[in-house]
N, C-alpha and C positions, 0 to 999 in steps of 0.2 A: 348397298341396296337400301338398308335402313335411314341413313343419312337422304338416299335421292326419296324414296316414299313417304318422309316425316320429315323434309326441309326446314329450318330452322330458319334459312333465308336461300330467296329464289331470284335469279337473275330474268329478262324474258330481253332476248338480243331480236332485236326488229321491233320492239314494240313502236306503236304509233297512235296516233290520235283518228285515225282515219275509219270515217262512219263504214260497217261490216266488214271488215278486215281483221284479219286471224288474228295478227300482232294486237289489236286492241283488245280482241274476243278475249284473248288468253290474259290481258294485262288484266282485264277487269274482273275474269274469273277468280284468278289470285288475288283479287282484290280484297274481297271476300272472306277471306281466309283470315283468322283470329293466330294474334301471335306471332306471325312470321314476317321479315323484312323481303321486303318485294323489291326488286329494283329495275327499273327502266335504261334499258341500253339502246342506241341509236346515233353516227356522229351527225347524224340532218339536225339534230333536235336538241332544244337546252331542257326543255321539262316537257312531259306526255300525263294527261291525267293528274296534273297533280303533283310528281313526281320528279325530285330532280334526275333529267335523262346525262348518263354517262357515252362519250363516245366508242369506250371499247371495255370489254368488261374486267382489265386489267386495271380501270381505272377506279374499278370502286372498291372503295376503302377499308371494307370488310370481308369475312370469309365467306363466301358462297357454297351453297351446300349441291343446287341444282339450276342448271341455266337451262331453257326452254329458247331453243332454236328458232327461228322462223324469218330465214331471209333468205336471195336467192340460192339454188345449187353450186353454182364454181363459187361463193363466197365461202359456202361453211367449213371446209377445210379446216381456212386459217383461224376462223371464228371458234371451233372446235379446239384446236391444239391453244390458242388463247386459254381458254379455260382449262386444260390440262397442265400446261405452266403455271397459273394462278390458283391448283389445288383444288379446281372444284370436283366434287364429288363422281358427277354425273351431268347426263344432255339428253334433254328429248327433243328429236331433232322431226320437228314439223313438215320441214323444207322436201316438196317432191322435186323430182326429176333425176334420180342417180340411173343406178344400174336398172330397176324397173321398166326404167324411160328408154332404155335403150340408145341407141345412136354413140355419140362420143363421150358420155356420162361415166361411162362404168369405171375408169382411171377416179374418178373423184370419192367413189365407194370404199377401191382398195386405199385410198390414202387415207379415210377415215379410221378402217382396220388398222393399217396398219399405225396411227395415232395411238389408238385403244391399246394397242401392245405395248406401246413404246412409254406412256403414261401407268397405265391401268386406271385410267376412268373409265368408266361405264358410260354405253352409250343404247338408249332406246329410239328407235328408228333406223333410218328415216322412213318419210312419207306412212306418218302416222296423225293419231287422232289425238294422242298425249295419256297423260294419267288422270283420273279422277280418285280423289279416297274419301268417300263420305263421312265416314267413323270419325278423321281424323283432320276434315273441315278443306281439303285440299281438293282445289280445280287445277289443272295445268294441262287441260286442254281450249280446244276451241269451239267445243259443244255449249252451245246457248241453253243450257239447263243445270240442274241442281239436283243429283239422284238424293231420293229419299236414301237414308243410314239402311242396312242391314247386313244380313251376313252370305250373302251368296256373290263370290267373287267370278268375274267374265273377263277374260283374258280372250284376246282376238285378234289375227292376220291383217283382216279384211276391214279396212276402214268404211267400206257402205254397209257393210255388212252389220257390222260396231254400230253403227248409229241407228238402223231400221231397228237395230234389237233392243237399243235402249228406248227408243217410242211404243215400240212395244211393251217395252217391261213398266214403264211409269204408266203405261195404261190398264195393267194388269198391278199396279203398288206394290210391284215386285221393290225391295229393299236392298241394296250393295254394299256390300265390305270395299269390295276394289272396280272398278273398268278401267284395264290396258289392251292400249292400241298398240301392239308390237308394231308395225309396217312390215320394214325388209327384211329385221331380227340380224341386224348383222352384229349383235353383240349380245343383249340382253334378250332372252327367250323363255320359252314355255317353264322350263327346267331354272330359270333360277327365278321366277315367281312362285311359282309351289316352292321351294325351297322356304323361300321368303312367308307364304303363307300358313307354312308348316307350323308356326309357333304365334299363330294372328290366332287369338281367343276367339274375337270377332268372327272369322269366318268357318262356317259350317260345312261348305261345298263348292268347286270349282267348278265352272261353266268354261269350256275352252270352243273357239269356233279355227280350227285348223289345215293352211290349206298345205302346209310339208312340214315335218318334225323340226327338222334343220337338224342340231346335235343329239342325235336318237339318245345314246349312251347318257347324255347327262337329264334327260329328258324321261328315261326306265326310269333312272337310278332316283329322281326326285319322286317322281308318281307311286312306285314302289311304297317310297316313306313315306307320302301323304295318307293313301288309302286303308292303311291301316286303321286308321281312326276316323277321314273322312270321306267322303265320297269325290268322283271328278268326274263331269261327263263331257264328253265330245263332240263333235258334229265332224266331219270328216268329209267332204265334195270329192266328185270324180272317181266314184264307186267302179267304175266301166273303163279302166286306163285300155291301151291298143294291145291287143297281146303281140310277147318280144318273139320277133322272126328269127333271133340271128346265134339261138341257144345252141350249144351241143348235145344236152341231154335231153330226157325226157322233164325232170325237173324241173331245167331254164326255160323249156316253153310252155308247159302248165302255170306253174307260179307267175301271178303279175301282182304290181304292188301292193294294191288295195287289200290283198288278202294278208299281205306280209302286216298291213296296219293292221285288218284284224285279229293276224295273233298277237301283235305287239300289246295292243289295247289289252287284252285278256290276260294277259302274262303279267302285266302290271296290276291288275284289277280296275281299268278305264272301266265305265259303261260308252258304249258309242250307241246314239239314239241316230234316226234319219234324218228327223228334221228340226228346224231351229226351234221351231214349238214345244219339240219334247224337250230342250236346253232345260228349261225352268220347272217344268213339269216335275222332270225327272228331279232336278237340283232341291228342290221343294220338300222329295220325299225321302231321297235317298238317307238323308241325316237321319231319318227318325229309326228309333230303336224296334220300330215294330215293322221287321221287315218279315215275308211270310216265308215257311220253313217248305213250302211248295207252290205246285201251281192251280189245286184245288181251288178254285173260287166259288162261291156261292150268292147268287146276285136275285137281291128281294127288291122288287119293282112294281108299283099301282099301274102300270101299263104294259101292257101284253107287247106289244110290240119294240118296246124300249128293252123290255128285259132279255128278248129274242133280237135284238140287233148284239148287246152286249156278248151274249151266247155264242154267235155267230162267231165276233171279233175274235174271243176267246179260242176256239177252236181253229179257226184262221190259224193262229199261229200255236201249232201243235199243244196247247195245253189244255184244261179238262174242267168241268166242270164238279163241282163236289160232288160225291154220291152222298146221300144222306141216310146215318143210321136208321135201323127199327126203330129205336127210341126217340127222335128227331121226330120221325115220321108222324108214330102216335102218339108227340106233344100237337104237332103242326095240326091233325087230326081236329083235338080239342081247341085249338087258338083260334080257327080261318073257319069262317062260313062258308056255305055249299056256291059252288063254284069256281071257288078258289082250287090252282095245281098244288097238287102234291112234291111236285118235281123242279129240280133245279133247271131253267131260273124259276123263281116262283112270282107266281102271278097276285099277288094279293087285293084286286080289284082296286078300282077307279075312286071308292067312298071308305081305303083305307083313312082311316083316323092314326094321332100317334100313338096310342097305347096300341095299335095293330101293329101296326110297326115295334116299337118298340118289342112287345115279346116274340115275334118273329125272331128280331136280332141277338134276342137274348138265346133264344132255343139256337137258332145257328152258330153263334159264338161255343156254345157247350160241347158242340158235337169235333168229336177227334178226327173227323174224317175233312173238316173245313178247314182250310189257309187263310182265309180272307175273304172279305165280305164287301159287296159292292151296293150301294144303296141308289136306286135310280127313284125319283121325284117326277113324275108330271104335274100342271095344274091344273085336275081334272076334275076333284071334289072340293070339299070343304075347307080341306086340312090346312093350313097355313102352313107356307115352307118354311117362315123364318123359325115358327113354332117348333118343327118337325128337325129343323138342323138345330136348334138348343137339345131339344131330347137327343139326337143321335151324337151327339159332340160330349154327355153327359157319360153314354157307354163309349164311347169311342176311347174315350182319355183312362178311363179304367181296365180297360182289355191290351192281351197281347198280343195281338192278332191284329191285321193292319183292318181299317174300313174306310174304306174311300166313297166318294157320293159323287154323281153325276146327277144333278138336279136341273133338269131340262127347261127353258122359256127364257123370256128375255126379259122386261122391268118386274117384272112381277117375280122372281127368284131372283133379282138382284142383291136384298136386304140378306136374305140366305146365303148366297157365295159369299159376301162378305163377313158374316158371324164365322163360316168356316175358316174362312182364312185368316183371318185372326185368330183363330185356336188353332192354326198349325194342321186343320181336317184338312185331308187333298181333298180338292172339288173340281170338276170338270162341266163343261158343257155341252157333252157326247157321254154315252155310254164308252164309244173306241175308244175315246180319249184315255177315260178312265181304266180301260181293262189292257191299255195298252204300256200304261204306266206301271201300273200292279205289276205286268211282266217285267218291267224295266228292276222292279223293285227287287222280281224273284231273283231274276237273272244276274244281280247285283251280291245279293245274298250267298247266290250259288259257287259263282265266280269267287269272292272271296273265302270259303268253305275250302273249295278245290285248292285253291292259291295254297292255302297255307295247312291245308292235311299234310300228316307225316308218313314221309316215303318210308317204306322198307328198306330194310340191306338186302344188296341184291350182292349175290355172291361174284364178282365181278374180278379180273385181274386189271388191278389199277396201276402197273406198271410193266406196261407194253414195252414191247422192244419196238422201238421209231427210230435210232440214228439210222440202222441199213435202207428204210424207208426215205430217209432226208438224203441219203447221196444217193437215192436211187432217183429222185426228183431233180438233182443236180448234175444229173447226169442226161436224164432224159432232156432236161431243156438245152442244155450246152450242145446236144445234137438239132437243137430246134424241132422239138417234139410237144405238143404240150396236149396230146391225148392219147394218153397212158393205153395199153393193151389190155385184153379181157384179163392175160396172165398177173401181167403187175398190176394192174388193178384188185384182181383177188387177193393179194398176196397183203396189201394193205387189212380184208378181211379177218386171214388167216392169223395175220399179228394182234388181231386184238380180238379173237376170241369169236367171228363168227361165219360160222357154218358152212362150208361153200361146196359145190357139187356139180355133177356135169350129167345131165341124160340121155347121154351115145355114148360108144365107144370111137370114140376119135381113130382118124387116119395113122397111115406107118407103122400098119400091123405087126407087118413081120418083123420092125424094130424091137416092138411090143414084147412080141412071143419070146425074142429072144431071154429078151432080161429077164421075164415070167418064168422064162425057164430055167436061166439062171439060180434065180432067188428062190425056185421049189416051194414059194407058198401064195396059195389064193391071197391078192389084192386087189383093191377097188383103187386104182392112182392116176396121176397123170407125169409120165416123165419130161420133164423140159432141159430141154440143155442150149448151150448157144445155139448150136446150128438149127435148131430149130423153132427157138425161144417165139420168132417173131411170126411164126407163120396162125392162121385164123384156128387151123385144128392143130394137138398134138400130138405126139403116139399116146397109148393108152390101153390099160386090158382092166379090162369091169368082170370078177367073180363077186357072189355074194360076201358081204360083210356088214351085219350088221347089228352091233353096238360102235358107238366109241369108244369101248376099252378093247373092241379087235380091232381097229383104226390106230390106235396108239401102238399094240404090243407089234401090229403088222409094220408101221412104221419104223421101229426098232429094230425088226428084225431085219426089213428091207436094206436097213442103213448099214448094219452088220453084213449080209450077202452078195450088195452088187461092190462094196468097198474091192480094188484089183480086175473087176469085171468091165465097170463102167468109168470115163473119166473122171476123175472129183470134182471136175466143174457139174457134172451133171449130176452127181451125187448132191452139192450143196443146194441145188434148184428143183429137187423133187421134191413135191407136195400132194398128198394123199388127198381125194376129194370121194362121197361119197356117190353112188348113182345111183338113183331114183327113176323106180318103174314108172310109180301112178301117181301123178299133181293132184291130190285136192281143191287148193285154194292158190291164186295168184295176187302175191299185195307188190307194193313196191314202197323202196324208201329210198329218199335222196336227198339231195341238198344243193344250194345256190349258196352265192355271193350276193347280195344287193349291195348298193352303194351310197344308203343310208342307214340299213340294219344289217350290214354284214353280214355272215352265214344263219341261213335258214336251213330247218328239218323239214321235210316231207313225209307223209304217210299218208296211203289209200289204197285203192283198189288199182290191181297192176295186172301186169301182162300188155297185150298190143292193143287195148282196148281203155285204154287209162287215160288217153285226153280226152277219147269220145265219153263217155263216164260219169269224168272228172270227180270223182267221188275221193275226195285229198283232206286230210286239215295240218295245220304248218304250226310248227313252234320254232321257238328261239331256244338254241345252246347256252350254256348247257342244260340237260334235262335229265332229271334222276325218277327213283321209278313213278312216283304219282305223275310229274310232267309226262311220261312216257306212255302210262295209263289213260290220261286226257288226249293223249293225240290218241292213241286208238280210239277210243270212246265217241269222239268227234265225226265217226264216219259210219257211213252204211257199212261197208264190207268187216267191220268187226264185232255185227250184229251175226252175219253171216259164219263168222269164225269160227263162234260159240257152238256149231253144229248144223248143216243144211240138206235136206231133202237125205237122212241115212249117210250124210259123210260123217266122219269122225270128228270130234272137236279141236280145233287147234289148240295148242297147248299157251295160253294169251301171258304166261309168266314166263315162259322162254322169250315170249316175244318180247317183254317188258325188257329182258334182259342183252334180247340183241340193238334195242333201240337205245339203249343207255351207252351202249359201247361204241355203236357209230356215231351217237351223241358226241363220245370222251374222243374219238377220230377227228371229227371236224375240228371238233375244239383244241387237238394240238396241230393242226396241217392248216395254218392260212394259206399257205398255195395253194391249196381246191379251189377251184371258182365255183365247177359243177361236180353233181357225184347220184349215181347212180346206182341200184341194185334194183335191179329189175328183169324177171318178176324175183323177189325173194317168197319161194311155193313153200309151201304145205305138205307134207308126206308123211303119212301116220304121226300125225299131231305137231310134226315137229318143223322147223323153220330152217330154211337154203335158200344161201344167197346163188341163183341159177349163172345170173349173168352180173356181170359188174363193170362199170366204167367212171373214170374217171378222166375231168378235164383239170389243167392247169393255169391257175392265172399269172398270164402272159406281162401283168403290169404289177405284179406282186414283186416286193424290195424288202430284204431282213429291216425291221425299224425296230424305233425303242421302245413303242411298247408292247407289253408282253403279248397282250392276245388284241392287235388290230382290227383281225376282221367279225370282234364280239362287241354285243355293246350289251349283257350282261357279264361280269366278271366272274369266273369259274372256279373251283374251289380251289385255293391255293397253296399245293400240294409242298412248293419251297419254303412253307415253313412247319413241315413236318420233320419234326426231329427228335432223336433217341435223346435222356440225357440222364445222367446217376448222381441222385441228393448225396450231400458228405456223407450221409452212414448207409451209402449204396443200393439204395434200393433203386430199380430201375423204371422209370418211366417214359412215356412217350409224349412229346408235347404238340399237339396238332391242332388246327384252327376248326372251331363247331362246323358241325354241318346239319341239317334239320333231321338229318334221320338218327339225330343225337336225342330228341325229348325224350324216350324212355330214361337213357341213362340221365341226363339233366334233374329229369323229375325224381329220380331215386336220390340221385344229388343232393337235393335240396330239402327232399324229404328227410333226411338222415341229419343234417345238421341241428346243434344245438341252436335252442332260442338265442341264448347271447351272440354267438356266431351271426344268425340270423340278422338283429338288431344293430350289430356292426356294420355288415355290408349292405342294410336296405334301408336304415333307421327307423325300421316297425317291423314286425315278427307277421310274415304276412297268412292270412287265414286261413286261405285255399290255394292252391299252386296248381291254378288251371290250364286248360290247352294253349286259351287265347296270352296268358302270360309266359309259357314256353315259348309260343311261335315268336314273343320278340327275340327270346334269348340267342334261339336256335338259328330261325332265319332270317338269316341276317346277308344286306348287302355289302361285301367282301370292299367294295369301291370303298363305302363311310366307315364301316365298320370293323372290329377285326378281334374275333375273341378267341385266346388260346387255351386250350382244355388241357388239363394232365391227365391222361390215362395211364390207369395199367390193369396188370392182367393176376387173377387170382384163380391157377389153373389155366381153364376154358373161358372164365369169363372177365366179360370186358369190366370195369366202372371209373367212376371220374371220381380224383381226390383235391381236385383244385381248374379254378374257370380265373382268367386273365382279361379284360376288355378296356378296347382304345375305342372310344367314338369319335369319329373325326367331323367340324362344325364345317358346313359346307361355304364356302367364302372364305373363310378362314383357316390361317396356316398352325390353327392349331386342333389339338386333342385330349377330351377328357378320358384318365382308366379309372379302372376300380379291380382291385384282386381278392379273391375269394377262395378259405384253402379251408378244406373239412377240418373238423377239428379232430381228425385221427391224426394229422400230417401237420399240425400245431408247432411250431419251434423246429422244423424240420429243412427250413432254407429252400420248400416249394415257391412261397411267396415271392423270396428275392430274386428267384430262375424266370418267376412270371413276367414280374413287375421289371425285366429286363430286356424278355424277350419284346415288350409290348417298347420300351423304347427304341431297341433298333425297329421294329417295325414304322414307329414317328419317323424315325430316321431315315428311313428308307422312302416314307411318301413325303419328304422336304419339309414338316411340319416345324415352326420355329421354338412350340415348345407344348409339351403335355404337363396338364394338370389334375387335379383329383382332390376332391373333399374326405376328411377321416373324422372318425369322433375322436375328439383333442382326449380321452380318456383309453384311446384303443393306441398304447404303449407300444404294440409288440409289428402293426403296420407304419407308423410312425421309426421306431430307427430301422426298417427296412428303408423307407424313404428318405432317411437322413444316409444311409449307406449308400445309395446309388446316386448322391449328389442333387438330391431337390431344398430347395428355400420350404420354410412353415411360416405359416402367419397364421395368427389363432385368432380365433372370429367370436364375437360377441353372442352365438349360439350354442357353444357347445360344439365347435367343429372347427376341424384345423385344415387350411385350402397349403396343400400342396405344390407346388410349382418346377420344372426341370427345364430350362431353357435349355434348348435343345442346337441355336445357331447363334 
């Protein structure tokens, strides 16, 4: 990718001499370009421009980094594979008409594909607009312009799309690190641009215009790593897809795409705005470090009606207006002449001057109860705007707190938007504009907050019993079934821990009495046996019982008394449920298959009343308890949970606890396609699953990889492993997971400076949240860090951290090992620094490397023990290496 986006030398196959013709547009764009060998391909032609023309690009004489397509459809094939014999890099293939086009086309797409496989060049396109990279002086498209340099990169599907938005942006001096014109994306996508972007100094923020993800999975997994540090935003068409007729559950006919993108976006920390307007808007502000800690705005306006449209916008979309302290109140008191409101917005009259302004802004910046501050401009008095946007740009740059301006009129506030926008002020030409961005900003803030909060342990049993479950699905389809019964549906419940329950007493009483009478103790059960396995009700006798530890001990005993009574086939198939008089609350929770984001969760408001409603919000698997938190959080009915009209309050940590487990369910069964519990009620605070169904996918095949139908990777339980250092002490070696920062931070806290110094090469000062969450949460795909734990008593702590970071592109990986210096000389290091290479090994990596301080003796012959090469470097640091193929 670096090779195709910083060309060294560029082929263009079609170029030509021919007045407005793409093939010239593009020859000449490159033209342009300082540095690099361009070269002209064509067999019609001896020279074009200048240039001696080559007839096939096999024939020119040097190594080509990037060739730039553009001749008919059935030609590029061979034109394509051309270049993959002759080593070049990469293709931006201009040429329309493939699969898009329809008709007999599409055979010429998959031979491209499969090219790209059979080579490994990279191919962008087709039926695209090309690359542009201003930074870095490169045109190789066919746009007849020259984006100004900066740092807000626009990545785009839609090639009319692509080009309105760049007339747009050079009319606004919006500045670009990158514009790509994906096209079809039948190779090069959303996911390996950010990737790429990830390490571009130059850019600040990604502008993406998206009309389908393509590779969801590689697509998370890079967005994920970008927004950590920088912003992305989206644009997303076709908010209103058809809803699916042809679901089995309740799930598959609720859930349609566009919602699946809005959790995906959020899961990642995307912002998605509505319209292309906000692109920039958004992209402008999101970088800046003064994002606001809420949705408090406080908006100071010399026009009564600008400051009350702003107000309006504001509340529109559920957020608030600041309340302003006593203190505030009687400075504003002393500041504002008689007239002027007291109340937010404030009205500071038509003949505000800037020193009006000015201590207005100062008093509302002071007040604790303000997020952010919106400054609206008319030209109604005296005041000069250009005058008024220097003083406000003067507080602006010293505050922590965002302020953004909407200075209203047209030549006459021109001089002003543009002082602001050279110092980086957001400025608008609407109040909406403005308060609608602010939200972009909050909502940005917030998202990432929630992202990366640290879950709780939830006391969970993380090793379910599933093989009876896998030949119960193997069974069930080999009869051509593939919608499981309410029974073995529960039964999936039951094995991982939740709750399930019936509110009758089911038919075949007198079966019932029998065994009741048998067994001599009150239960609350339901007996299933073959003969009657498959019918809708099944026997059953409901007396009172109620804890689960009389559930349990009745169990036990049950199992002891009908043993000789009843057959053991119907002894292995009894399962205890409880029954419930009085429903409180009905939710429901479920799950899909899509077929670009693989299994989705469900949660909302349930019972027969759930699509009319629709009160739902969705995440992606897997989900531990803060994910599980946000999907409640996301809905009405978990406002309602909290206690309604004299009911009791649902217990919302049991509930965290049942969603993290049907969470861990989906996430080992890719045969779900659908799955339902619905309603799971409410009964004195506590959560039952009432009813349960599941469907089977009919086109589901065991494949290689582990979790097909995820496109986040789940925490990777296979390389949890016991293991005893030579002087026996016993530890556990398991891969982080975020709800590790306590123990991390204790970690780190305890080690010595020199230790410190070793593994970071500076003794770091503070050992914050936002430094945790890299350690911690971390993607399992790139990344991979193995922790030693052990146990002293009861409690848990880490004596040593292990990490491989794998470079995306690239078949290799950097680690680093870090062992307390209680566990010094103790052979934790060499267990680590072991484990982390079978794991290389395992994801095909050709070889892992690692930097050491050439003075730190004691990581250095671990490293010579496990078989790596040293080369000592002219800084004091010795680069590691272990080919690994």
């Amino acid at each position: 990718m670096r090779n195709i986006l910083n060309p060294k030398a560029v082929a263009v196959v079609g170029a030509t001499e021919k007045a407005d013709s793409v093939g010239r547009t593009i020859l000449e764009n490159l033209l342009m370009s300082e540095d690099r060998k361009i070269f002209a391909v064509n067999p019609n032609r001896k020279e074009v421009l200048g240039l001696p023309c080559y007839a096939t690009i096999s024939d020119i004489p040097e190594r080509v980094n990037l060739a730039v397509v553009v001749t008919p459809a059935p030609t590029v094939p061979d034109i394509v594979e051309s270049c993959a014999q002759k080593g070049v890099d990469g293709a931006i293939i201009i040429s329309e008409g493939f699969k898009e086009a329809g008709g007999e086309n599409g055979p010429l797409e998959e031979r491209l594909i499969d090219i790209r496989k059979k080579y490994g060049m990279r191919i962008i396109g087709p039926n695209c607009l090309g690359i542009i990279m201003p930074n870095m002086g490169l045109n190789a498209s066919f746009l007849k312009t020259n984006l100004p340099k900066g740092n807000i990169a626009f990545i785009s599907q839609s090639v009319s799309l692509a080009s309105a938005q760049l007339e747009w942006a050079m009319n606004t001096q919006t500045g670009f690190s990158m514009f790509a014109s994906l096209g079809s994306t039948i190779d090069v996508d959303f996911g390996d641009l950010i990737d790429y972007l990830k390490d571009d100094d130059d850019t600040k923020s990604i502008m993406l215009y998206m009309k389908d993800i393509g590779n969801a999975r590689k697509f998370m997994s890079a967005a994920r790593g970008y927004v950590r540090s920088k912003p992305i935003i989206v644009v997303k068409p076709n908010r209103f897809p058809k809803t699916r007729r042809d679901a089995l559950s309740r799930t598959g006919e609720m859930v349609n795409i566009d919602e699946i993108y809005e959790a995906a976006f959020k899961r990642a920390g995307v912002v998605r705005v509505r319209e292309i307007v906000d692109l920039i808007n958004a992209a402008e502000v999101l970088d800046s470090r003064r994002l606001p800690r809420g949705t408090r705005l406080a908006i100071v306006s010399n026009a009564e009606g600008l400051g009350a449209m702003g107000a309006d916008a504001l509340l529109e979309q559920g957020a608030e207006l600041a309340p302003f302290s006593e203190e505030t109140l009687k400075k504003l008191d002393s500041l504002l002449p008689p007239g002027c409101s007291r109340v937010n917005p404030l009205n500071i009259l038509g003949d505000a001057d800037v020193e009006r302004y000015m201590n207005v802004l100062n008093v509302c910046l002071n007040d604790r109860e303000v997020d952010g501050i919106l400054v609206i401009y008319a030209p109604v008095g005296s005041t000069g705007p250009a005058e008024l946007a220097t003083a406000v740009i003067t507080i602006a740059k010293r505050s922590k707190k965002p302020i953004l301006t909407a200075f209203v009129g047209t030549k006459v506030v021109e001089e002003a938007r543009l002082i602001f926008f050279h110092n980086s002020i957001p400025t608008y030409r609407t109040p909406e504009e403005a308060v609608k961005t602010y939200l972009y900003m909050y909502r940005y803030k917030k998202n990432l907050d929630l992202l990366y909060e640290t879950p709780a342990e939830l006391p969970l049993d993380q090793t379910p019993t599933r093989h009876n479950l896998k030949a119960l699905i193997r069974r069930v389809i080999r009869s051509g079934r593939f919608l499981l019964n309410e029974e073995e549906s529960k039964n999936f419940l039951i094995n991982y821990g939740i709750p399930v329950t019936t509110p009758y007493i089911s038919c075949d009483v007198e079966a019932a009495k029998k065994v009741a009478h048998k067994i001599g103790y009150p239960v609350v059960m339901k007996i299933v046996s073959p003969d009657i396995s498959h019918k809708s009700d099944v026997g059953g006798v409901a007396v009172g019982i109620d804890s689960d530890e009389a559930l349990t001990k009745t169990y036990s005993h049950l199992m002891e008394r009908v043993k000789g009574s009843v057959p053991e086939a119907s002894i292995q198939g009894i399962t205890i449920q409880r029954m419930i008089e009085k429903i409180d609350y009905e939710t429901i929770l479920g799950a899909k298959k899509d077929k670009d984001f693989g299994s989705v969760i469900l949660f909302g408001k349930g019972g027969v009343g759930a699509q009319i409603y629709r009160d739902f919000s969705i995440g992606l698997p897997p989900l531990n308890q803060t994910l599980a938190r946000r999907l409640m959080e996301e809905t009405q009915i978990y406002k309602v949970l909290q206690g309604y009209r004299h009911k009791m309050p649902a217990d919302l940590a049991h509930l965290e606890q049942i969603i993290v487990s049907f969470s861990n369910l989906i996430v080992d069964f890719p045969e779900i396609a659908e799955m339902d519990i619905n309603p799971l009620v409410v009964s004195e605070g506590r959560f039952y699953a009432l009813n349960a169904r599941i469907v089977l996918d009919g086109e589901y095949t065991e494949q290689t990889p582990r979790y097909p139908h995820l496109i986040i990777t789940p925490y990777p339980t296979r390389y949890i492993l016991p293991r005893r250092l030579p002087d026996g002490t016993e530890i556990l070696l398991r891969p982080i997971k975020p709800e590790d920062e306590p123990l991390e931070h204790e970690f780190l806290a305890t080690l010595s400076k020199d230790t410190l110094r070793r593994r970071f090469f500076s003794v770091p000062k503070n050992i914050t949240h936002d430094m945790l969450i890299t350690f911690c949460n971390i993607d399992y795909d790139r990344e991979m860090a193995i922790v030693a734990e052990m146990k002293e008593g009861e409690r848990k702590k880490l004596v040593g951290i292990g990490r491989l970071v794998i470079e995306p592109g690239f078949r290799a990986g950097e680690f680093a090992v870090l062992v307390h210096d209680s566990f010094h000389g103790r052979g934790l290091g060499y267990k680590l620094a072991d484990e982390l290479i079978g794991i290389g090994e395992e994801r095909g990596l050709q070889e892992i490397y690692g930097t050491v301080q050439s003075d730190n003796e004691r990581m250095l012959r671990v490293c010579r023990r496990l078989g790596f090469t040293t080369r000592a470097l002219p800084d004091g640091t010795t680069r590691v290496t272990l080919h690994l193929r």
